[in-house]
C-alpha positions in Angstrom: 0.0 0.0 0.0 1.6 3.3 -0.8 1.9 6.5 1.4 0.3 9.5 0.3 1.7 12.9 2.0 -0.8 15.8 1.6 0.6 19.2 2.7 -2.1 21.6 3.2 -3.6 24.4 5.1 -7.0 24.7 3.8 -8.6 22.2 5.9 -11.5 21.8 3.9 -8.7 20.8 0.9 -7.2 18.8 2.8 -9.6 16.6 4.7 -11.3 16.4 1.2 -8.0 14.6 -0.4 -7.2 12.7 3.4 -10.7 10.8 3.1 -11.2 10.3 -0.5 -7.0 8.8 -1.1 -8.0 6.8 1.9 -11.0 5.3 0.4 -9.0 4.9 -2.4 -6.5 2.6 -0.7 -3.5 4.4 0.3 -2.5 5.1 3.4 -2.6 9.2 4.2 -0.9 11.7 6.4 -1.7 15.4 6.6 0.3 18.7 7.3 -1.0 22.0 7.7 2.3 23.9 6.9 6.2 23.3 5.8 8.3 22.2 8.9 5.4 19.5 10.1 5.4 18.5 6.2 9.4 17.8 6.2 9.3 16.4 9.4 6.5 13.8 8.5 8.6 13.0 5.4 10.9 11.4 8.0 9.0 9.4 9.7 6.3 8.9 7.2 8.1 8.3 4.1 5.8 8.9 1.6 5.5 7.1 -2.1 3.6 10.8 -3.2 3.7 14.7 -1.9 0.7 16.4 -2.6 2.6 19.7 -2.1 0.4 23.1 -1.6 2.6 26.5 -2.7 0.9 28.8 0.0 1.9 26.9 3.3 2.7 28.8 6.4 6.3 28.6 8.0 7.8 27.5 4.8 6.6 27.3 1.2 5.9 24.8 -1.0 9.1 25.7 -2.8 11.2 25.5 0.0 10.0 22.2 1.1 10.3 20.7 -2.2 13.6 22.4 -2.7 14.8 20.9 1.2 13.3 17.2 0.2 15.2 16.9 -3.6 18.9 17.5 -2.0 19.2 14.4 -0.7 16.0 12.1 -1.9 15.5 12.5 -5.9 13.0 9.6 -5.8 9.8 10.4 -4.0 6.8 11.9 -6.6 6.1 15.4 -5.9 2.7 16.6 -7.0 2.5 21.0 -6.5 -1.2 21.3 -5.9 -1.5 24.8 -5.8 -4.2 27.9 -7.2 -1.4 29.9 -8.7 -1.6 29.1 -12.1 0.4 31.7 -13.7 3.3 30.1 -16.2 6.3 31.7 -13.7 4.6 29.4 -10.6 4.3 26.5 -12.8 7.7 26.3 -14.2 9.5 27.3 -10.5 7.2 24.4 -9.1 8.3 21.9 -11.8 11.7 22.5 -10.6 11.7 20.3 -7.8 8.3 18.7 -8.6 7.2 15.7 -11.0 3.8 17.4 -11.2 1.8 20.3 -11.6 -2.1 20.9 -10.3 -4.3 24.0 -10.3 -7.1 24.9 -7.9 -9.7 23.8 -8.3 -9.7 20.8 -9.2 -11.4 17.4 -9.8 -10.1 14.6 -7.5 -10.3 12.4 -10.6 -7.7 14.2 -11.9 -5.8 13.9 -8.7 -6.2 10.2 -8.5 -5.3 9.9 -12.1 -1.8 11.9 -11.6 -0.9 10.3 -8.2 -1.4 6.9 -10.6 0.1 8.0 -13.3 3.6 9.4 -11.2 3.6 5.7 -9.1 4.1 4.0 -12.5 6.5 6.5 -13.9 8.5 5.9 -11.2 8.3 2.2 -11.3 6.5 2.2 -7.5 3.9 -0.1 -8.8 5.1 -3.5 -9.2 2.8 -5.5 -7.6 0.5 -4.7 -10.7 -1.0 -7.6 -12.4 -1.0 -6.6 -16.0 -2.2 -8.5 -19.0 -3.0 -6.8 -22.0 -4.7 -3.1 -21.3 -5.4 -4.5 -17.4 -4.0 -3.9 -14.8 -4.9 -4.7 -11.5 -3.7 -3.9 -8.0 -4.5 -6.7 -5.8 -3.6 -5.0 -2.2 -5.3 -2.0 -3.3 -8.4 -3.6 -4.7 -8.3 -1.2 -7.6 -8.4 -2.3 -11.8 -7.9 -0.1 -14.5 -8.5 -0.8 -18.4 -6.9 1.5 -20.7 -5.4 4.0 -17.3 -9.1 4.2 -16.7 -10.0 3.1 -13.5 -13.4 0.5 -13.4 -15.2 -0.1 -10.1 -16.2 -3.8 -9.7 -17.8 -5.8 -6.7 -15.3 -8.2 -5.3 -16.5 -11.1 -6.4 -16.6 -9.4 -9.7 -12.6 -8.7 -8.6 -11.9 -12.2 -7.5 -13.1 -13.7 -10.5 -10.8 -11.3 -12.7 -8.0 -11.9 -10.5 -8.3 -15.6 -10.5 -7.8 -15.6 -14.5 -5.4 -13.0 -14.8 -2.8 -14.5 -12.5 -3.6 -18.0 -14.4 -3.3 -16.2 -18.3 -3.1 -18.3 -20.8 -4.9 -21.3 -18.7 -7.7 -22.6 -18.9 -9.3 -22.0 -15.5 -12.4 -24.7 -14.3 -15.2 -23.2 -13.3 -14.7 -25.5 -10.0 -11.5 -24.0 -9.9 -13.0 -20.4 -9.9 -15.8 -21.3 -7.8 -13.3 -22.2 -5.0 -11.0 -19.8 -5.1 -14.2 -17.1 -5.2 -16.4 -18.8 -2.9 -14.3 -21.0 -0.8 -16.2 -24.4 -1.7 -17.4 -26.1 -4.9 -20.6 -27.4 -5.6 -21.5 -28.7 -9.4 -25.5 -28.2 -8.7 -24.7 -24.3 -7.9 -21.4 -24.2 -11.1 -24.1 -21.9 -13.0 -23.1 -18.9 -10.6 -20.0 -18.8 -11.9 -21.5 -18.1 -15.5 -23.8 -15.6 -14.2 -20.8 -13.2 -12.3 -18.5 -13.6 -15.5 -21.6 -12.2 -17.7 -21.5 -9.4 -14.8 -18.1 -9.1 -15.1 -17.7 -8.9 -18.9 -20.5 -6.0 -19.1 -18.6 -4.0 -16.5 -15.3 -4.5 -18.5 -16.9 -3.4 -21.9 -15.5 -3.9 -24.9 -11.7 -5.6 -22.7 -14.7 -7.9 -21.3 -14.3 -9.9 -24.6 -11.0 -11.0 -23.7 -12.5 -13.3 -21.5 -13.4 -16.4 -23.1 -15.7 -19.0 -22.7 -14.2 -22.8 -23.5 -17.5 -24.9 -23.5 -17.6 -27.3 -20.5 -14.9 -26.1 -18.8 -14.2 -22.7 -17.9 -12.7 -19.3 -18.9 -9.4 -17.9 -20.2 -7.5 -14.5 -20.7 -5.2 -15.4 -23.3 -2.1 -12.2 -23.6 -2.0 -10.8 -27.1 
């Protein structure tokens, strides 16, 4: 699970971006201004900085400036309502990222995602084709774009992408899903992978059907 460090002293910003990264999976710590920010970088050790500009004690800039000497790894996102080109290109500086206020928080989940790959912080990806699932995170996305499924929707898709290229039983399925497997309930099994397929759109045809057996994901 990755750490998520938001630095901000609008509370209403913050607690915003504290409870929906936490409902997205990571794990989050807040600071209202610049010296509780570097100091939670040390014992935190965040993955991602969501870094605001306008932070009492010490800027944005600073902080970013003081974290780069001597770690040139963690993702710094500036999150920030200056939006005049001089802000933007000092910010980049030190910073991966660049976000004006206001924003969506799609946008922010999109670039904390898109910054964890770029820095290669998201191995434990399962990733076949255009998915690419996180397990520990219970998250999937097709194409970058993130697709909400019920878990036994996610179970089922996790089952066959860690087994590409095999043929997967539905008793197979059915007891890795459901614990147990029971040949006068097997339908079940068809019925989530219908649900599954319409969720997944046009990828859901990747999953195939091999009559009286079960389903594959076979890599392209």
């Amino acid at each position: 699970m990755f750490n998520i460090l938001v630095v901000e002293d609008d509370k209403s910003i913050s607690r915003l971006l504290e409870l929906e990264l936490k409902h997205e999976g990571y794990n989050v710590k807040v600071a209202e201004d610049g010296e509780k920010a570097l100091n939670f970088y040390e014992t935190f050790k965040p993955d991602v900085i969501l870094l605001d500009i306008m932070i009492p004690l010490r800027n944005g800039f600073e902080v970013a400036e003081a974290i780069r000497r001597y770690d040139k790894d963690v993702g710094i996102i500036m999150l920030t309502a200056k939006g005049e080109l001089d802000d933007k290109i000092a910010g980049l500086k030190n910073s991966d990222d660049y976000i004006t206020k206001p924003f969506e928080i799609e946008e922010v989940f999109a670039r904390i995602y898109s910054l964890l790959r770029r820095l290669g912080k998201s191995k434990e990806a399962i990733k076949v084709n255009n998915i690419e699932m996180f397990p520990e995170r219970m998250q999937i996305y097709v194409d970058n774009e993130e697709i909400h499924l019920s878990l036994t929707e996610f179970n089922i898709l996790k089952t066959l992408l860690i087994n590409k290229n095999i043929v997967v039983p539905k008793e197979k399925i059915m007891e890795e899903v459901w614990g147990y497997s029971d040949e006068e309930n097997m339908n079940i099994v068809e019925v989530y992978a219908n649900y599954l397929r319409k969720k997944l759109g046009d990828t859901g045809k990747q999953i195939k059907t091999v009559r009286g057996v079960g389903y594959v994901i076979r890599e392209e």
